[in-house]
C-alpha positions in Angstrom: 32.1 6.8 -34.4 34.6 7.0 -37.4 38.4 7.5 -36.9 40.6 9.4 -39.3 44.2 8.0 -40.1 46.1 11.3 -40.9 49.7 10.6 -42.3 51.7 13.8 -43.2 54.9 12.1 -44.7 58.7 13.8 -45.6 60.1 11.2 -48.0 64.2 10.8 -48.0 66.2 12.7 -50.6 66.9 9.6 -52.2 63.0 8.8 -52.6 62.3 9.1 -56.6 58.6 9.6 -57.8 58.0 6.3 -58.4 58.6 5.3 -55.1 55.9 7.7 -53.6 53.4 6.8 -56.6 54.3 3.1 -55.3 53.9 4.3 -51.6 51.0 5.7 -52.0 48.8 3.3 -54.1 50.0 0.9 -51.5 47.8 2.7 -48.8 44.9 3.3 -50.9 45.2 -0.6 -51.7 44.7 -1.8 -48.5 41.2 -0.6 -48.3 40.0 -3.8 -50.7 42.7 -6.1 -48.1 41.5 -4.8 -44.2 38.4 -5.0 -43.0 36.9 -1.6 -42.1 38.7 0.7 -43.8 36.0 3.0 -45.3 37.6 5.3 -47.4 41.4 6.2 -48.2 42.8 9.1 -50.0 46.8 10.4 -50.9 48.1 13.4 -52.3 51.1 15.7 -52.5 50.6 19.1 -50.5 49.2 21.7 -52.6 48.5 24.4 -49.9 49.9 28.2 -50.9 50.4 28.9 -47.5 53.7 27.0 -46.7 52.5 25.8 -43.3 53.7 22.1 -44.4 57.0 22.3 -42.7 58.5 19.9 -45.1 55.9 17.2 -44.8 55.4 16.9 -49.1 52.8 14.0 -48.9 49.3 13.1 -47.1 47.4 10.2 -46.6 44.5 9.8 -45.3 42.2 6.6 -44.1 38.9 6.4 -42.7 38.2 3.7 -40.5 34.8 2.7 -39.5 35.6 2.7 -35.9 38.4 2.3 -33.2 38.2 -1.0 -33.1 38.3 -1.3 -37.0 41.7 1.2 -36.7 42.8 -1.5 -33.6 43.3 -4.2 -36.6 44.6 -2.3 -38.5 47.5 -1.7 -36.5 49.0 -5.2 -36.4 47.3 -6.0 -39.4 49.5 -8.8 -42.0 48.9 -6.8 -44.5 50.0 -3.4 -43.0 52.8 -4.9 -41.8 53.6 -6.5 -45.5 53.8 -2.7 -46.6 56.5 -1.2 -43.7 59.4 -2.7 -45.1 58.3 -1.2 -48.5 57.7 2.7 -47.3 59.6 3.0 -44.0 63.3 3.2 -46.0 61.8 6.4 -47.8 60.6 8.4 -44.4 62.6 11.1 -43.5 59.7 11.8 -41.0 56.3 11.4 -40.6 53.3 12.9 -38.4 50.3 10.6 -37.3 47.3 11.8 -36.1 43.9 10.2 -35.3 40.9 11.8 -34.4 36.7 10.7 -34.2 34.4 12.2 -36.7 
């Protein structure tokens, strides 16, 4: 069954646009660089409702399976990208689910 890598980011003050355009495309990147990531989307919160509680940012990665979610993890090349984003999260909300 397919997993669904939910990232609902709050970047720093100091974070400029750049940085989260850099963030971002970082993510979406890595589906060409790990093995079975399916799909991956990111976006900025456009909901009316004001529900975000201050989480500005989503990303989102589909992952064939657990196991394909499992290397991702540890993964070189998601490790490569933590010393890039993790200066520029203020706070950040994971959630995985089957679908």
């Amino acid at each position: 069954m397919m997993i669904r890598h939910l990232l609902l980011l709050q970047f720093t003050p100091e974070t400029t646009e750049l940085d989260i355009a850099e963030i971002l495309a970082l993510f979406v990147a890595a589906k060409d660089k790990i093995d079975g990531i399916v799909a991956v989307t990111a976006g900025e919160n456009v909901s009316p409702e004001g529900k975000n509680k201050q989480f500005t940012h989503c990303i989102a990665m589909d992952f064939l399976d657990e196991a394909a979610r499992d290397n991702y993890l540890p993964h070189p090349e998601h490790q490569k990208m933590k010393p890039r984003f993790r200066p520029h999260i203020a706070d950040i909300l994971v959630f995985d689910y089957s679908c």
